[in-house]
TORKOL-4160 file (C-alpha; in steps of 0.2 Angstrom, whole numbers, padded with zeros to 4 digits, m for minus):
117
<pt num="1" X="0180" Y="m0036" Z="m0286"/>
<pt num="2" X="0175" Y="m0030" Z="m0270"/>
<pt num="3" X="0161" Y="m0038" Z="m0257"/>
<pt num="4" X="0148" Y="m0024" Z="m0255"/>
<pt num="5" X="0137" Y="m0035" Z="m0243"/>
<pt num="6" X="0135" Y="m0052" Z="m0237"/>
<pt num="7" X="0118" Y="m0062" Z="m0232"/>
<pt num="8" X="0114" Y="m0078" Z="m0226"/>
<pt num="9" X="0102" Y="m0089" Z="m0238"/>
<pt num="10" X="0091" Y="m0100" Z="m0228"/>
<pt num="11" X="0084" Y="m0116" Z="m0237"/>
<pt num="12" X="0066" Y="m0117" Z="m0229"/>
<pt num="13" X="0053" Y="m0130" Z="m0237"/>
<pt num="14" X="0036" Y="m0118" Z="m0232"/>
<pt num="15" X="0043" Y="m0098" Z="m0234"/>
<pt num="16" X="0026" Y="m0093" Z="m0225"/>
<pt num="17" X="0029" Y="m0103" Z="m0209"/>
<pt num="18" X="0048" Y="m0097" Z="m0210"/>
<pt num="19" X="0043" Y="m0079" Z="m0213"/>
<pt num="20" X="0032" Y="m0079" Z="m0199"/>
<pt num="21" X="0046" Y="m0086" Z="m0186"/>
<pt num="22" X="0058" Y="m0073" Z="m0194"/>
<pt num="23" X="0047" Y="m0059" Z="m0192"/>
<pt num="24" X="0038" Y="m0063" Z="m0179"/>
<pt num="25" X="0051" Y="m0069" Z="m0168"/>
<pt num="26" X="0067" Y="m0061" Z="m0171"/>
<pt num="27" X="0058" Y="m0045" Z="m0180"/>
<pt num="28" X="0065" Y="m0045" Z="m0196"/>
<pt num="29" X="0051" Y="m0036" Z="m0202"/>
<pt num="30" X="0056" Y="m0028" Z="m0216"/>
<pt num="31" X="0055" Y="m0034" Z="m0234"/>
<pt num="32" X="0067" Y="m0028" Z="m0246"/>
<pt num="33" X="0063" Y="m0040" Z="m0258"/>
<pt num="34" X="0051" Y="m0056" Z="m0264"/>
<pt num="35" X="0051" Y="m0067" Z="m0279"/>
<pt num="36" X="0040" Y="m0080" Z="m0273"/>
<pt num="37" X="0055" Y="m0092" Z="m0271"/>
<pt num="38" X="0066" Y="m0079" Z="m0261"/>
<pt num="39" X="0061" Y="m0065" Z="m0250"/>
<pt num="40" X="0076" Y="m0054" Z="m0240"/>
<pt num="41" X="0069" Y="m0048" Z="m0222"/>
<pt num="42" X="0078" Y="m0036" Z="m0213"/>
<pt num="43" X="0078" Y="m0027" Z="m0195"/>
<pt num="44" X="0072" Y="m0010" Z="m0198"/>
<pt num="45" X="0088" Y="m0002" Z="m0200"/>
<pt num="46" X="0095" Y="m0015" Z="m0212"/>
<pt num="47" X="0110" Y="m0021" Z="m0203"/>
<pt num="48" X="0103" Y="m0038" Z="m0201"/>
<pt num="49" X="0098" Y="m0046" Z="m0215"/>
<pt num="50" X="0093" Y="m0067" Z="m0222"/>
<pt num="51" X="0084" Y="m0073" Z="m0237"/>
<pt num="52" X="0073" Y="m0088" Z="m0237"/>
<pt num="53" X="0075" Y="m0098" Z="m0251"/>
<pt num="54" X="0061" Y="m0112" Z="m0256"/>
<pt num="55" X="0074" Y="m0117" Z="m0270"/>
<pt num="56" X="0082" Y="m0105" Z="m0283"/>
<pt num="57" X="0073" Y="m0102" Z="m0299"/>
<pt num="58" X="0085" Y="m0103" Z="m0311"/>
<pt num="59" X="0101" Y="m0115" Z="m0305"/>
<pt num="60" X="0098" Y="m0134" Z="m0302"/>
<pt num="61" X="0108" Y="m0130" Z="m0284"/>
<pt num="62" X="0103" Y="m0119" Z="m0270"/>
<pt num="63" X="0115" Y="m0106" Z="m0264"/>
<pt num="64" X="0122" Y="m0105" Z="m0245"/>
<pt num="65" X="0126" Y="m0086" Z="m0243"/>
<pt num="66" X="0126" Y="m0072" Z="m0256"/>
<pt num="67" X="0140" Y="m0060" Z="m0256"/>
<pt num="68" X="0135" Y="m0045" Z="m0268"/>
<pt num="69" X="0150" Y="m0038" Z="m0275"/>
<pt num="70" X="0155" Y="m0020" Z="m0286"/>
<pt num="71" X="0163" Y="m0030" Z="m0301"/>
<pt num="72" X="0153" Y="m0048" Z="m0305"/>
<pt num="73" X="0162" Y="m0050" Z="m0323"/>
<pt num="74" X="0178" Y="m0049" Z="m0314"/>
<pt num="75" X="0174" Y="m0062" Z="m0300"/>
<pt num="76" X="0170" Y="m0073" Z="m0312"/>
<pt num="77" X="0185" Y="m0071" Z="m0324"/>
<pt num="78" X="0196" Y="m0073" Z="m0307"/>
<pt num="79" X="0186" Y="m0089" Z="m0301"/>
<pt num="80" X="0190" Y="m0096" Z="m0318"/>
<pt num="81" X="0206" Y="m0093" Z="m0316"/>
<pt num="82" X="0208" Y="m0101" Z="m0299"/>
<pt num="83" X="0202" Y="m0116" Z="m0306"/>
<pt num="84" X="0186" Y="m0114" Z="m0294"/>
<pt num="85" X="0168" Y="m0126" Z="m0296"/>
<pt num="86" X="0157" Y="m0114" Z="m0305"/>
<pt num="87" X="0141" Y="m0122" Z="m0302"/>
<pt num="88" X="0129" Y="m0110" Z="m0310"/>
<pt num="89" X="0137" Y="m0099" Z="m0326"/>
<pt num="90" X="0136" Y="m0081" Z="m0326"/>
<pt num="91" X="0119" Y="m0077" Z="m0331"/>
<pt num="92" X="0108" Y="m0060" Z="m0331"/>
<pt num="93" X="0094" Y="m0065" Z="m0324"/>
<pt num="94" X="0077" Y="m0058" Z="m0327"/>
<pt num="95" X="0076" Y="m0051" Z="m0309"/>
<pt num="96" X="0088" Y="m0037" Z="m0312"/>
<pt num="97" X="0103" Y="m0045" Z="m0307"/>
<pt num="98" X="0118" Y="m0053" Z="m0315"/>
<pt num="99" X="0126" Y="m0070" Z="m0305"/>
<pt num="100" X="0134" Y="m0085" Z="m0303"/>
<pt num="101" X="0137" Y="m0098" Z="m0291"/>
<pt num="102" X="0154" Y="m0105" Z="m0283"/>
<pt num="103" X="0157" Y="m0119" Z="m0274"/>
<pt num="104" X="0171" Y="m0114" Z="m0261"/>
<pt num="105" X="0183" Y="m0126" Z="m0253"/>
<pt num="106" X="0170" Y="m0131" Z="m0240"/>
<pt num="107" X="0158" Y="m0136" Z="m0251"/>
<pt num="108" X="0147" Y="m0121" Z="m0248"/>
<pt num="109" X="0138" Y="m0114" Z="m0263"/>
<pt num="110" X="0141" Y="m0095" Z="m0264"/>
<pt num="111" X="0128" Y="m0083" Z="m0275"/>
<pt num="112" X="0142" Y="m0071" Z="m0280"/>
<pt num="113" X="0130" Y="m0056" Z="m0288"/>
<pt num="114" X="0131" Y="m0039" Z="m0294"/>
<pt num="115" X="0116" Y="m0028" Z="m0301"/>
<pt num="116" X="0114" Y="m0029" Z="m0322"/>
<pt num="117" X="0118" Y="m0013" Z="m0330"/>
């Protein structure tokens, strides 16, 4: 598995409000992507990125920080086998995407994801 990016995942109760301070403010204008429950802005050339999350659609916990990663099947065997919390299975979701969630050491709540084939 390697991480092919990283974003931070904002819990906000109103995404409108938080979508206007985020674009407005610190000009993360772009949207590369909106479900509703999570939109991803980004500056214009992509290098700064955050999702607003109102609460996750399909795990009963919200997710901290996504990390998207070339090898999703195999981050999930290896978390397994470290004996890690998996707090949402490994799930295709109907997004596109294939996930699961894993609560580090911390206690944060990582969205370890990979694209579906």
């Amino acid at each position: 598995m390697r991480p092919t990016g990283i974003v931070v995942n904002i819990s906000v109760p109103d995404s409108e409000e938080a979508r206007d301070f985020y674009t407005d403010f610190l000009g993360l204008g772009e949207v590369l992507m909106d479900h509703g429950w999570v939109a991803r802005l980004a500056t214009p050339d992509g290098r700064a990125q955050v999702q607003l999350v109102t609460r996750d659609a399909s795990s009963a916990e919200d997710s901290h920080i996504s990390v998207e990663v070339d090898g999703v099947e195999e981050a999930y065997a290896d978390a397994q086998r470290r004996g890690l919390e998996i707090v949402h299975p490994l799930t295709t979701e109907e997004w596109g995407v294939r996930r699961f969630f894993v609560r580090a050491p911390d206690g944060t709540i990582v969205n370890v994801v990979g694209h579906a084939d």
